[in-house]
DSSP file (Angstrom, degrees, kcal/mol; ACC not computed):
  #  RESIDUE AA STRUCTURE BP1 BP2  ACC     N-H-->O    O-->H-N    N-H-->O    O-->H-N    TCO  KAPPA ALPHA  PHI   PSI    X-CA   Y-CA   Z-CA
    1    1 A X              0   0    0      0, 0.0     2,-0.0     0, 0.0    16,-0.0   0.000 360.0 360.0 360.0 130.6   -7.3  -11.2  144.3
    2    2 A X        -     0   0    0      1,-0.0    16,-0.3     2,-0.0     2,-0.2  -0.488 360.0-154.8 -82.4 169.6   -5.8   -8.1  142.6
    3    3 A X        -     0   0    0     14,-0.1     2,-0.4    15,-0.1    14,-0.2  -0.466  10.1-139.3-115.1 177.1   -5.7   -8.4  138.4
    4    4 A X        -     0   0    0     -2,-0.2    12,-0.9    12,-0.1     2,-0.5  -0.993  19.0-144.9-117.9 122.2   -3.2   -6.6  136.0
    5    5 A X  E     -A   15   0A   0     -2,-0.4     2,-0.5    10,-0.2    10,-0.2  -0.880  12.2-166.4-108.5 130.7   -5.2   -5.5  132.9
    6    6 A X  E     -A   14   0A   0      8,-1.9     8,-2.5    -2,-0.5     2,-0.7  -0.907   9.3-151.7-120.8  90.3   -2.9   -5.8  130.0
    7    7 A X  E     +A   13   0A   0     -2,-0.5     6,-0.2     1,-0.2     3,-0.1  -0.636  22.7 170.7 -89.0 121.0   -4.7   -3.8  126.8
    8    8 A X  E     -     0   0A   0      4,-1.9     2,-0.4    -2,-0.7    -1,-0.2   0.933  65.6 -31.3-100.9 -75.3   -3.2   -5.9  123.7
    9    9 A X  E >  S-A   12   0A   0      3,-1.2     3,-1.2     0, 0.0    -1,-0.4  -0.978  96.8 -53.9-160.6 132.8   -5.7   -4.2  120.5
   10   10 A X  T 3  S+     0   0    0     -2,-0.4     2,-0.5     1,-0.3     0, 0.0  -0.551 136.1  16.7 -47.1 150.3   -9.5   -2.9  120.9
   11   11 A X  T 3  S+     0   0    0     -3,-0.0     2,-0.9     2,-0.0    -1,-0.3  -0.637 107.2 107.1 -89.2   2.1  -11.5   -5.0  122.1
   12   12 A X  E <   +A    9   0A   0     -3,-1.2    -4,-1.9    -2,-0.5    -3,-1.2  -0.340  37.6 168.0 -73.5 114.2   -8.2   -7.4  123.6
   13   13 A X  E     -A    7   0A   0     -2,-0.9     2,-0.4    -6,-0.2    -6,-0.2  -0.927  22.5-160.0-140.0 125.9   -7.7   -7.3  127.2
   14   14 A X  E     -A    6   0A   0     -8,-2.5    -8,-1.9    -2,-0.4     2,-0.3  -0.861   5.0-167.9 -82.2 123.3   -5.5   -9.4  129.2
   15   15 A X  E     -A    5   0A   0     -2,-0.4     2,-0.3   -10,-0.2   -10,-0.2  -0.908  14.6-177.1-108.3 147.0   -6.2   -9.7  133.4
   16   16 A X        -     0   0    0    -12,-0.9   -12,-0.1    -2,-0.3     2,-0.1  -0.963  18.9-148.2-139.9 131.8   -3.4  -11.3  134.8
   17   17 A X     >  -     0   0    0     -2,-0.3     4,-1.1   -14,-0.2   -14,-0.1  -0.201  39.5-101.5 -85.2-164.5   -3.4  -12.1  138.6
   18   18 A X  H  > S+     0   0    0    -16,-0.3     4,-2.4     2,-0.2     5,-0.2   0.698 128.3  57.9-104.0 -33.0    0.6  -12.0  140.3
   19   19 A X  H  > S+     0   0    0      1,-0.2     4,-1.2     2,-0.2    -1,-0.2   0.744 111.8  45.7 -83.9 -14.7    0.4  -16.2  140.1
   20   20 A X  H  > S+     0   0    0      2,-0.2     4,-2.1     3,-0.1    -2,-0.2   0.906 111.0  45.4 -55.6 -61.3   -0.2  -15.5  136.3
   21   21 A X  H  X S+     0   0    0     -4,-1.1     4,-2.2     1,-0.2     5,-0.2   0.984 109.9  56.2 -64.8 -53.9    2.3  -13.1  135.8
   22   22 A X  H  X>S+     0   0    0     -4,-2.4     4,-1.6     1,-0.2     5,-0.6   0.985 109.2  53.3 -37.3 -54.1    4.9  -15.5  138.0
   23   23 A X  H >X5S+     0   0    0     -4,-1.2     4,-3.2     2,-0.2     3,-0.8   0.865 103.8  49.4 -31.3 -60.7    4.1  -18.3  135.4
   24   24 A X  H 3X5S+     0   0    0     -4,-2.1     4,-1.6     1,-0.3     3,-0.4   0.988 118.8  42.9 -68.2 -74.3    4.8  -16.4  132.2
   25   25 A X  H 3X5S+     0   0    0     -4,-2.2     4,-0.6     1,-0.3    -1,-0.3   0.315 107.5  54.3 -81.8  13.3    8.1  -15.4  133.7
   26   26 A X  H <X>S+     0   0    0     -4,-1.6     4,-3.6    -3,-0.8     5,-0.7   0.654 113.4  47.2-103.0 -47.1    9.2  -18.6  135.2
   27   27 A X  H  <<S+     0   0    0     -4,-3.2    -2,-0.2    -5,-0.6    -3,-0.2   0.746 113.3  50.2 -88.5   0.3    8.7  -20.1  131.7
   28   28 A X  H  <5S+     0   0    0     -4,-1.6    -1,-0.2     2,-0.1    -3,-0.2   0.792 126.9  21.5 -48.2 -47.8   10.5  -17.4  130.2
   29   29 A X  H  <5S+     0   0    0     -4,-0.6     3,-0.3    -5,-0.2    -2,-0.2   0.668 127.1  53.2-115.5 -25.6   13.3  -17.4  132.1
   30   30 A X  T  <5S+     0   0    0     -4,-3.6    -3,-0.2     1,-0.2    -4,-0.1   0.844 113.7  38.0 -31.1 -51.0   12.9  -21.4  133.4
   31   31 A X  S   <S+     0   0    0     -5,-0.7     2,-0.5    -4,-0.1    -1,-0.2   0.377 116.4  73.3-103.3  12.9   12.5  -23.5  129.9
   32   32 A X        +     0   0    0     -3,-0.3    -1,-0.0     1,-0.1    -4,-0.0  -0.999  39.5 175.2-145.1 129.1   15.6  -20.6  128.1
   33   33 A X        +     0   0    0     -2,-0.5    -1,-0.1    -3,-0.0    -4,-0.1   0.146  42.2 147.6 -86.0  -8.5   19.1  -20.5  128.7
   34   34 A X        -     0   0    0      2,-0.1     2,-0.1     4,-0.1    -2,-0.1  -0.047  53.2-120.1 -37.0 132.1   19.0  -17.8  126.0
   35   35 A X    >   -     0   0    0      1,-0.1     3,-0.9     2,-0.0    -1,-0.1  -0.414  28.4-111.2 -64.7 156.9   21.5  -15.1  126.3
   36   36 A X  T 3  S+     0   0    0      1,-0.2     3,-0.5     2,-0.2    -1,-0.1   0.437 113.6  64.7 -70.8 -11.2   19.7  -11.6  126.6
   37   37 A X  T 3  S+     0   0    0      1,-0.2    -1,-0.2     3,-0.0    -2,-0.0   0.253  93.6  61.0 -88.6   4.8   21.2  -10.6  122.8
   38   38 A X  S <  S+     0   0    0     -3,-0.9     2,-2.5     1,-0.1    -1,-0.2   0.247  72.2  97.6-111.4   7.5   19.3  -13.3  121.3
   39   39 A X        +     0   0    0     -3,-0.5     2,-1.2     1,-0.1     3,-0.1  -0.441  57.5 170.7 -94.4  90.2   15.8  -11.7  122.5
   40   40 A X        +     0   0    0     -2,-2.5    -1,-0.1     1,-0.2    -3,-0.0  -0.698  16.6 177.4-106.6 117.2   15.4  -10.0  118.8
   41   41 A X        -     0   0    0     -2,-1.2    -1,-0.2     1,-0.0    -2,-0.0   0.603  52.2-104.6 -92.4  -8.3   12.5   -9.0  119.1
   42   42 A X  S    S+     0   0    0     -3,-0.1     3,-0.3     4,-0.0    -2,-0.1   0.673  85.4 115.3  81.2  22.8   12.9   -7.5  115.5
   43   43 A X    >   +     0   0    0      1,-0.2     3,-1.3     2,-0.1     6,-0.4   0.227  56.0  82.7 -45.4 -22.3   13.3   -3.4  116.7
   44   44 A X  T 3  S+     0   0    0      1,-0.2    -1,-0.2     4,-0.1     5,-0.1   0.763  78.4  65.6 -83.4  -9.6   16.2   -3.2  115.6
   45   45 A X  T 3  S+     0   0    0     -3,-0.3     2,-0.5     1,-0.1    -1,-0.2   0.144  80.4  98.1 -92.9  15.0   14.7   -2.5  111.7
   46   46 A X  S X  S-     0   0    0     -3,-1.3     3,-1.9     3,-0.4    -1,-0.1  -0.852  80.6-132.9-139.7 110.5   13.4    0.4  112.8
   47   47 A X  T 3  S+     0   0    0     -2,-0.5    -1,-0.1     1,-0.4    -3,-0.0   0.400 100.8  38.6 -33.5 -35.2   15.7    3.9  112.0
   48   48 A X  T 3  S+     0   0    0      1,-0.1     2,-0.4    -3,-0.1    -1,-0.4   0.466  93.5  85.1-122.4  19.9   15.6    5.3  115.3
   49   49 A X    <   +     0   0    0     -3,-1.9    -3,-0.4    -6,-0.4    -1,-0.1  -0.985  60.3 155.0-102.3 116.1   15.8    2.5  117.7
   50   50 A X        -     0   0    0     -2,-0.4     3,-0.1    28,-0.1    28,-0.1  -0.193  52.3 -81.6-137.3-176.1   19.3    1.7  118.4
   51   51 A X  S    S+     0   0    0      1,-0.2    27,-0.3    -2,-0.1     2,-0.2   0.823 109.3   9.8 -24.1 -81.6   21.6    0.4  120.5
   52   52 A X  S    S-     0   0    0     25,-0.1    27,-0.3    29,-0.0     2,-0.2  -0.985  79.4-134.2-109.2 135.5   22.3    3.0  122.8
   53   53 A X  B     +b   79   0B   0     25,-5.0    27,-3.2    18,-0.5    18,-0.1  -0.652  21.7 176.8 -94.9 161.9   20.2    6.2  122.8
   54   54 A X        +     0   0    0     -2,-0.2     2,-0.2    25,-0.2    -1,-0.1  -0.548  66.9  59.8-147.8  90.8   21.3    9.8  123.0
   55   55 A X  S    S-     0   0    0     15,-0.1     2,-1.2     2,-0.1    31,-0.1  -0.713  89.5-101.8 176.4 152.1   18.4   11.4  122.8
   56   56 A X        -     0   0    0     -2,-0.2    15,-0.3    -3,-0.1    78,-0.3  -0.670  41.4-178.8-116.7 113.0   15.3   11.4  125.0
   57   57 A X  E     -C   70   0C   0     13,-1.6    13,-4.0    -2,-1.2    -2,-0.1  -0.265  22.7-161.2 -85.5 144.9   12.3    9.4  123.6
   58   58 A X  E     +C   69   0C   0     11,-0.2     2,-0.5    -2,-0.1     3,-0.3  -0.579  39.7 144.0-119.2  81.0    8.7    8.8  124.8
   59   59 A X  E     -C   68   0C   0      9,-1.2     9,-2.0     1,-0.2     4,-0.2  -0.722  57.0  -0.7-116.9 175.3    7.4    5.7  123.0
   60   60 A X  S >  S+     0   0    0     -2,-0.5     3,-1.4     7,-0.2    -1,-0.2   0.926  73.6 169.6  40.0  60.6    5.4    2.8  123.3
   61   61 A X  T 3  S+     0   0    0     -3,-0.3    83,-0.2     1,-0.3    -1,-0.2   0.269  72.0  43.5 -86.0  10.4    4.7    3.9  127.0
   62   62 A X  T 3  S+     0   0    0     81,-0.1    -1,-0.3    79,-0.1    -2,-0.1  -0.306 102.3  76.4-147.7  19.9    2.0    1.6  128.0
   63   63 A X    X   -     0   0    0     -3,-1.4     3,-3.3    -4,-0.2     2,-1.7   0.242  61.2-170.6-122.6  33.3    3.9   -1.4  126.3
   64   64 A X  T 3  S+     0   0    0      1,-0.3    11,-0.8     2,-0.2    -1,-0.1   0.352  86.5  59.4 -19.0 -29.7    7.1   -2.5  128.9
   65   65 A X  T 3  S+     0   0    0     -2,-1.7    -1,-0.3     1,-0.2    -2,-0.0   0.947 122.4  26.0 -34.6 -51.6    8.4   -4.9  126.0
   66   66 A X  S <  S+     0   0    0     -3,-3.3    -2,-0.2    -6,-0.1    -1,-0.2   0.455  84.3 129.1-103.0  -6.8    8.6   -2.0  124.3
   67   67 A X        -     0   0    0     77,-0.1     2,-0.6     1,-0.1    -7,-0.2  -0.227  26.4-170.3 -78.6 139.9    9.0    1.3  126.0
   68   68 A X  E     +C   59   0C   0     -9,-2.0    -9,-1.2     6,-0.1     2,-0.3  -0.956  17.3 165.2-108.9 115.6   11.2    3.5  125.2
   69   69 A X  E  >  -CD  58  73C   0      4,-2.0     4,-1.2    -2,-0.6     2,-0.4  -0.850  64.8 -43.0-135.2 117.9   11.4    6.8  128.0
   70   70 A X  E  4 S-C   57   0C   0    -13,-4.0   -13,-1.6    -2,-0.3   -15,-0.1  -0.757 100.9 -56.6  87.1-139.0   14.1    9.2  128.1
   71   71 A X  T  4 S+     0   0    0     -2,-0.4   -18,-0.5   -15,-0.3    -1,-0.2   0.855 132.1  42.3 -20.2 -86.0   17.5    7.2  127.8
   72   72 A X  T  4 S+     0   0    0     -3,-0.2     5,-0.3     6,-0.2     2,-0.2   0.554  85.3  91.3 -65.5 -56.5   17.5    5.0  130.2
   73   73 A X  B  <  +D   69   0C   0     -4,-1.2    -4,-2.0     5,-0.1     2,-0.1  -0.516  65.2  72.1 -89.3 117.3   13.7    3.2  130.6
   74   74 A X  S >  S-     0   0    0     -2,-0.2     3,-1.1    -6,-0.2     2,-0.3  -0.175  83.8 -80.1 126.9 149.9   13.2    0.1  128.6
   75   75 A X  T 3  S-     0   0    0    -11,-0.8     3,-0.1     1,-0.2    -2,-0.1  -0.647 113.6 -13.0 -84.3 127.9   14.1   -3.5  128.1
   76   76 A X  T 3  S+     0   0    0     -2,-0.3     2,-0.3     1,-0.2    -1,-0.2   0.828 110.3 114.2 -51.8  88.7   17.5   -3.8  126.5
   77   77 A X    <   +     0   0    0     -3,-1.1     2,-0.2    -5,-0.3    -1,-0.2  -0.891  43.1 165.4-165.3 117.6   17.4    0.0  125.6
   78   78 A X        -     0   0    0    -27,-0.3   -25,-5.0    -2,-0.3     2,-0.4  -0.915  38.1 -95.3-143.4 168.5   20.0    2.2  127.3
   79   79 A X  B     -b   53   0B   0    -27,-0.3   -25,-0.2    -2,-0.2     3,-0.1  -0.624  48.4 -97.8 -69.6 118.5   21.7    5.3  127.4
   80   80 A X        -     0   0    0    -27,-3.2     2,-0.9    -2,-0.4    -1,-0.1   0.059  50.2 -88.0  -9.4 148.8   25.2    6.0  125.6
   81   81 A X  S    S+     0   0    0     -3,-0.1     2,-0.2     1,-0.1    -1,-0.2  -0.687 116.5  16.8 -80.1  92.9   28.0    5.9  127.5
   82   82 A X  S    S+     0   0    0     -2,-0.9    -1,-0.1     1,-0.3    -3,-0.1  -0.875  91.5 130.4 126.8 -97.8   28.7    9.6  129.0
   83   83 A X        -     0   0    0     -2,-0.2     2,-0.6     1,-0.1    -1,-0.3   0.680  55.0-138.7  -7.3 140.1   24.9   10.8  128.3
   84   84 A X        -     0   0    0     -3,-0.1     2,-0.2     2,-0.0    -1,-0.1  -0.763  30.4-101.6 -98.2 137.2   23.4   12.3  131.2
   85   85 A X        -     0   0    0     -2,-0.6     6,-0.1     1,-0.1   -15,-0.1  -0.431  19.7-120.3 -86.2 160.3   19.7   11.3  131.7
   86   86 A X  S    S-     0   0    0     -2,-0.2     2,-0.3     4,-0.1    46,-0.2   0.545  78.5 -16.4 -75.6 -14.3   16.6   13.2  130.9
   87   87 A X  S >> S-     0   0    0     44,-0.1     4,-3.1    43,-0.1     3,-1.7  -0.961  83.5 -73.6 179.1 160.4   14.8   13.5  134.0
   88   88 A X  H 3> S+     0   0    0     41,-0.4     4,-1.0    -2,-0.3    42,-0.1   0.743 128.5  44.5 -51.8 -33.8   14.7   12.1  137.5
   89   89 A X  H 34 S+     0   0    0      2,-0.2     4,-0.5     1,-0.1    -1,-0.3   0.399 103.9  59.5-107.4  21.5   13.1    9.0  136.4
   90   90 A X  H <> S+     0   0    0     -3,-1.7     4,-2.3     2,-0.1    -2,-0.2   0.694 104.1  58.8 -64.9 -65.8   15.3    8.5  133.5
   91   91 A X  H  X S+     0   0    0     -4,-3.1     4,-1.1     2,-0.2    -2,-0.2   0.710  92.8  57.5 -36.6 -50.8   17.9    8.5  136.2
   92   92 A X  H  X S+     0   0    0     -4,-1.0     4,-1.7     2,-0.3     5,-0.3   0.998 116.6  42.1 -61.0 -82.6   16.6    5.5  138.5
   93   93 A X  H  > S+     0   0    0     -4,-0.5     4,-3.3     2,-0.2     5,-0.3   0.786 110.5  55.7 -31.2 -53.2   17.0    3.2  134.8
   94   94 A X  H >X S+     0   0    0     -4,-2.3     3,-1.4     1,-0.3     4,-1.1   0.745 118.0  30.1 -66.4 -78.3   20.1    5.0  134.2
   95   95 A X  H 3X S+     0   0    0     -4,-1.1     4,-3.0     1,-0.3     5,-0.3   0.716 118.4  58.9 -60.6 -52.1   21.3    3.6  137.8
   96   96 A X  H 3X S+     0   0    0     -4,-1.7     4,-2.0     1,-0.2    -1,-0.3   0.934 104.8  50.4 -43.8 -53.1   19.1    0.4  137.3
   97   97 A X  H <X S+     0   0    0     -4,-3.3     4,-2.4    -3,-1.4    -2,-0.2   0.885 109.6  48.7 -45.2 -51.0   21.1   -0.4  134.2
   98   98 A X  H  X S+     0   0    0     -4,-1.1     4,-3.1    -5,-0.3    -2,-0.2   0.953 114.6  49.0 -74.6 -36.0   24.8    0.0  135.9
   99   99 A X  H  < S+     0   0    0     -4,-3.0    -1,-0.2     1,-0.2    -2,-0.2   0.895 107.0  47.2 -80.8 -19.1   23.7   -2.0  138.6
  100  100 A X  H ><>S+     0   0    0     -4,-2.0     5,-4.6    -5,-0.3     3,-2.4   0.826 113.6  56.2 -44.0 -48.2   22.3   -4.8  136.6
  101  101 A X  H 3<5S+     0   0    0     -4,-2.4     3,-0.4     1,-0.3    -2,-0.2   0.942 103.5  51.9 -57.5 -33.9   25.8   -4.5  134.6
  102  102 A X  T 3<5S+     0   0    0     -4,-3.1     2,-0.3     1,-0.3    -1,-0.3   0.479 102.8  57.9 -91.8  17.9   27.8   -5.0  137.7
  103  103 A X  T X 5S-     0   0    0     -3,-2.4     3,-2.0     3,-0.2     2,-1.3  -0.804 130.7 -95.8-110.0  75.6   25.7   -8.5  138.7
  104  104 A X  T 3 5S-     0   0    0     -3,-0.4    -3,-0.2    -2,-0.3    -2,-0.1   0.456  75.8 -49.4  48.8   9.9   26.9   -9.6  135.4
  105  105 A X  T 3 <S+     0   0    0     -5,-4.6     2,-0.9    -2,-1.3    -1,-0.3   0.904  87.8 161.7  85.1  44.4   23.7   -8.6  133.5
  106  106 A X    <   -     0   0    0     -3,-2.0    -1,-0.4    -6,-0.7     3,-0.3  -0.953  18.6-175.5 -92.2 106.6   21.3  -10.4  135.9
  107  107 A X  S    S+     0   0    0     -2,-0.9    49,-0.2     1,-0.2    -1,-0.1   0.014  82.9  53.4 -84.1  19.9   17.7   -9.1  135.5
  108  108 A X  S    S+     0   0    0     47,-0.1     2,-0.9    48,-0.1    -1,-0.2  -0.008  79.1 136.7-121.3  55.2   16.1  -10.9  138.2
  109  109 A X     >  -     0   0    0     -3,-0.3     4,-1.4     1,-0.2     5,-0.2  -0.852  44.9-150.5 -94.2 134.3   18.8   -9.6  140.9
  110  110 A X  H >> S+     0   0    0     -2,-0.9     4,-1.9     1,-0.2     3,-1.2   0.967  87.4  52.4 -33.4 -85.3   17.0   -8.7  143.8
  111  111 A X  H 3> S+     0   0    0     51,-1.5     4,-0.7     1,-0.3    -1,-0.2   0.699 114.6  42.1 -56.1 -46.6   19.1   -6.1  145.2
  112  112 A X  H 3> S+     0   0    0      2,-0.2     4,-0.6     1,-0.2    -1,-0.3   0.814 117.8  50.3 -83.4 -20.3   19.2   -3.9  141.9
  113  113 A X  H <X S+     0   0    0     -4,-1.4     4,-2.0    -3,-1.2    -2,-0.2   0.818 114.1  46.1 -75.2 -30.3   15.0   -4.7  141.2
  114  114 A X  H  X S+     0   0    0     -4,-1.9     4,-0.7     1,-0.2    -1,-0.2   0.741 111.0  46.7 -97.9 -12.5   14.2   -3.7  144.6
  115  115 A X  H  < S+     0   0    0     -4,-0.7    -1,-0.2    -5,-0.4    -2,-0.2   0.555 109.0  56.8 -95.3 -13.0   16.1   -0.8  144.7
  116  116 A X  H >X S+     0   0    0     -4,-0.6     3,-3.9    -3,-0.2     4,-1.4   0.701 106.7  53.2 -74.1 -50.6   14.7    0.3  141.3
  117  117 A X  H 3X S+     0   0    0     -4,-2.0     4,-3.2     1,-0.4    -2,-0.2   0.868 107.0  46.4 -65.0 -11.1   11.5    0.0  142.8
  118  118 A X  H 3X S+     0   0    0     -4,-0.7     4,-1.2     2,-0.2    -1,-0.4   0.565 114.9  56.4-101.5 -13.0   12.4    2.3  145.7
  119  119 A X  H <4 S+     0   0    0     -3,-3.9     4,-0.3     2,-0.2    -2,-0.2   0.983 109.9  37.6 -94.0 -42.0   13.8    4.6  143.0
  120  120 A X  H >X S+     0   0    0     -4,-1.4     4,-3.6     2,-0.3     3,-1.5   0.800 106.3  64.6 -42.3 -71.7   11.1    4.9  141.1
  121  121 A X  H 3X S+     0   0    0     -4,-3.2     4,-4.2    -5,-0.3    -1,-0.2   0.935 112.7  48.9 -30.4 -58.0    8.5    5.1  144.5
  122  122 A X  H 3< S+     0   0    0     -4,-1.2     4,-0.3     2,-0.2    -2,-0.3   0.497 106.9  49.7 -66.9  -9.5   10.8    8.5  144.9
  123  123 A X  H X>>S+     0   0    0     -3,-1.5     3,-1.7    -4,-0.3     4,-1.3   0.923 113.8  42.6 -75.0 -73.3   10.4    9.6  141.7
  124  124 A X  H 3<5S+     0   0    0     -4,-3.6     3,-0.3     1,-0.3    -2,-0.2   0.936 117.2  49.7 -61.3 -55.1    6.4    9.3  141.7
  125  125 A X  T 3<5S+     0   0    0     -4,-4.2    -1,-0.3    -5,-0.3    -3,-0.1   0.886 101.9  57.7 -58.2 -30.2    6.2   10.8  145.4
  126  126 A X  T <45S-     0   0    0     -3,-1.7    -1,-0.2    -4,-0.3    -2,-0.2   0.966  95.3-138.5 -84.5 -36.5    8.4   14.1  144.9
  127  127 A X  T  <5 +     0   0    0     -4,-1.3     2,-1.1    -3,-0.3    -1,-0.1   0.566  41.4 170.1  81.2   8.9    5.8   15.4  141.7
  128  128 A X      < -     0   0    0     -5,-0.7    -1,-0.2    -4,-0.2   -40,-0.1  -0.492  40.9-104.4 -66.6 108.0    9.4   16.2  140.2
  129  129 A X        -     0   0    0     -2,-1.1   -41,-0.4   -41,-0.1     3,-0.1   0.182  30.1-118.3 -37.5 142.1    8.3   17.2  136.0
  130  130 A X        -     0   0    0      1,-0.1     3,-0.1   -43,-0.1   -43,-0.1  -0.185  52.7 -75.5 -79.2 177.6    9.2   14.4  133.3
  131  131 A X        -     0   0    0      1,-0.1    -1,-0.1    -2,-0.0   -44,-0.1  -0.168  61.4 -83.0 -83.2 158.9   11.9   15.8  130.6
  132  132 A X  S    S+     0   0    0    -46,-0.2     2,-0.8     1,-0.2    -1,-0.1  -0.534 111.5  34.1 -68.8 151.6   10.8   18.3  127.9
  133  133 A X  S    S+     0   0    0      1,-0.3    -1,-0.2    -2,-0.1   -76,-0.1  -0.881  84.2 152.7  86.3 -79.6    9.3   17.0  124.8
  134  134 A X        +     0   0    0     -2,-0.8    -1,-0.3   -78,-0.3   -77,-0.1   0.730  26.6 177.1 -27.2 135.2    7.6   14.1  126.4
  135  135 A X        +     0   0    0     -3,-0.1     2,-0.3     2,-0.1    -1,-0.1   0.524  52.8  92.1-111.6  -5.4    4.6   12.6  125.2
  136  136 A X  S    S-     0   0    0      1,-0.0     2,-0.8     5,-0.0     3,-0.1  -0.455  77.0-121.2 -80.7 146.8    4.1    9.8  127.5
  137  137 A X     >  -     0   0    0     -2,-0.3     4,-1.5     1,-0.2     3,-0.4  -0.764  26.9-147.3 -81.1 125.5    1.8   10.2  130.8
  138  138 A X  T >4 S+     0   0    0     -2,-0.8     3,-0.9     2,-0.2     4,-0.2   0.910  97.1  64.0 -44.3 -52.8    4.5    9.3  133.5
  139  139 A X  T >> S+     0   0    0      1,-0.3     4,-2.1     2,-0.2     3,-0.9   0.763 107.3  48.6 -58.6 -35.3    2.0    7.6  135.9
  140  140 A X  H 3> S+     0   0    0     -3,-0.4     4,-1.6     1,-0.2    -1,-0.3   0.873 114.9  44.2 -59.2 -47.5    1.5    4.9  132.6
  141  141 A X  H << S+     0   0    0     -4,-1.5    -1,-0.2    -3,-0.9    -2,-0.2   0.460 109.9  52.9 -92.7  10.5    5.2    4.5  132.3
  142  142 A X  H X> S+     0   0    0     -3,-0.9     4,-9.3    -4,-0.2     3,-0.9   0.648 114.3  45.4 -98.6 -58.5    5.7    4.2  136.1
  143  143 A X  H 3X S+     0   0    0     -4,-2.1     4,-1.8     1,-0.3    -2,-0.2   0.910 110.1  54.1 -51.5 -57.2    3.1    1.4  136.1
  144  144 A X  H 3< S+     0   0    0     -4,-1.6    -1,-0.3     2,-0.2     4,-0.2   0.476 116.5  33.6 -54.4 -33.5    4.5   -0.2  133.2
  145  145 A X  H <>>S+     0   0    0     -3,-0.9     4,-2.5    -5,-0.1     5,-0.5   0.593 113.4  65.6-107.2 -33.5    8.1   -0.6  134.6
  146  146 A X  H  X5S+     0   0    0     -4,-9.3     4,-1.6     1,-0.2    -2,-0.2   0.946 114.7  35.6 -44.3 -41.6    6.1   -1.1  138.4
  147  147 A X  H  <5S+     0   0    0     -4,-1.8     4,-0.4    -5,-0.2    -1,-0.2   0.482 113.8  51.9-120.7  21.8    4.9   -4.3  136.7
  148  148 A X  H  >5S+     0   0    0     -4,-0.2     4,-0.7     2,-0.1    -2,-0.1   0.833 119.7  38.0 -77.3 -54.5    7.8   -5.5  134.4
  149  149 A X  H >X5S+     0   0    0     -4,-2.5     4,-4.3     1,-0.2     3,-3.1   0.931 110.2  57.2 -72.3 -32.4   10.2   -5.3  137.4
  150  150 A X  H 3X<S+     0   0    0     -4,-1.6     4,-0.9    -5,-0.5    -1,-0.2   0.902 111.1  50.2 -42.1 -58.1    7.7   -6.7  140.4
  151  151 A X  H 3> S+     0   0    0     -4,-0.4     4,-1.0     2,-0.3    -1,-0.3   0.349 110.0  45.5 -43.3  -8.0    7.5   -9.7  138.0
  152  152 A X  H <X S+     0   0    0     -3,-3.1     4,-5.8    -4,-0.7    -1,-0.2   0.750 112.4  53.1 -89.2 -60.9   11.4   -9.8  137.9
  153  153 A X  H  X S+     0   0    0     -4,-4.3     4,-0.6     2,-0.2    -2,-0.3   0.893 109.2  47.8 -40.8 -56.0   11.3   -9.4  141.7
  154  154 A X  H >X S+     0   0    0     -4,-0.9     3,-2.7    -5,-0.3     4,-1.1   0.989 118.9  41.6 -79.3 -66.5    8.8  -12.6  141.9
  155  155 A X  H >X S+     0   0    0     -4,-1.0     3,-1.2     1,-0.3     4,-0.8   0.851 104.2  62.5 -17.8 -65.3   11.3  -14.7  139.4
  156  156 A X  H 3X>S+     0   0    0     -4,-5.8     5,-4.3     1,-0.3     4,-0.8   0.601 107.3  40.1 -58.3 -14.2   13.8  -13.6  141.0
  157  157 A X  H <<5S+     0   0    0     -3,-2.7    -1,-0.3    -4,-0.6    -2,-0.2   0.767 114.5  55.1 -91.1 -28.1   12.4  -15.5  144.6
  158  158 A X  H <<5S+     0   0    0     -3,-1.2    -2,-0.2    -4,-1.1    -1,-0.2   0.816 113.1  34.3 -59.2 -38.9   11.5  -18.2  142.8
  159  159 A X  H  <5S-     0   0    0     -4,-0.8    -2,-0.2    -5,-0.1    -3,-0.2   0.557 113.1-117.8-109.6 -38.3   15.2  -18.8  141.1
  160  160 A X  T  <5 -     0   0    0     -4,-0.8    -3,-0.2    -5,-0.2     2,-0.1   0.954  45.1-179.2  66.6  78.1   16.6  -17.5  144.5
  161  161 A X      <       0   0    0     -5,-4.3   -52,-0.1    -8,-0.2    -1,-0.1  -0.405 360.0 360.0 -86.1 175.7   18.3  -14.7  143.2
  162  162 A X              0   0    0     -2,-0.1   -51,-1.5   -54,-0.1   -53,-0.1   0.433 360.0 360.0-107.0 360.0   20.2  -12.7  145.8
């Protein structure tokens, strides 16, 4: 059975198998009817995380709660409106985001999750260079959004999203 290893703090390491991972998000998104503007995660106190970015960041890149890459990449963390995105896989979010927006701000839709993953797949195969400045290793922030969204994907079959 494959694991996830999820490194928390020296020496704390989470393995999570895929029926793990299902769990956590079925009783995220199961037992709360919470709107997605009530997950305050308490980020918002901090100067340079905003709304929308325009400017292209690499933080927390091995933390999917929390990454910020480029624009685009990160959970409720998007691009201005008009801002062009930093790099080819800045782009896939940027595209991931408007198509979440047009299913009404569904993150478990099938059709925009799987189609992130396929964007993503094409990003990692071409070897096309991350944006200048960046301090994150892509292949970590590829993984890290590979195993927020699979888990979105899995909800989302559970929930019967389309």
């Amino acid at each position: 059975m494959a694991y996830y290893t999820l490194k928390l703090a020296n020496p704390v390491v989470l393995r999570l198998n895929h029926m793990m991972i299902a769990s956590v998000i079925i009783f995220i998104f199961g037992f709360s009817s919470v709107n997605v503007h009530s997950l305050n995660i308490g980020l918002h106190a901090h100067a340079d995380l905003s709304l929308c970015s325009r400017k292209c960041e690499s933080m927390f890149c091995e933390a999917p709660p929390f990454l910020r890459y480029g624009k685009y990449c990160g959970l409720l963390y998007t691009g201005c409106p008009g801002e062009q995105p930093c790099d080819r896989l800045d782009s896939c979010c940027m595209h991931h985001d408007q198509c979440i927006a047009k299913m009404n701000n569904d993150y478990l839709s099938q059709q925009c999750n799987k189609e992130f993953l396929k964007c993503v797949d094409v990003y990692k195969r071409s070897g096309a260079p991350s944006f200048k400045g960046n301090t994150c290793d892509t292949d970590e922030v590829i993984k890290s959004i590979d195993n927020a969204i699979k888990a979105a994907v899995l909800a989302g079959k559970v929930f019967g999203k389309p």
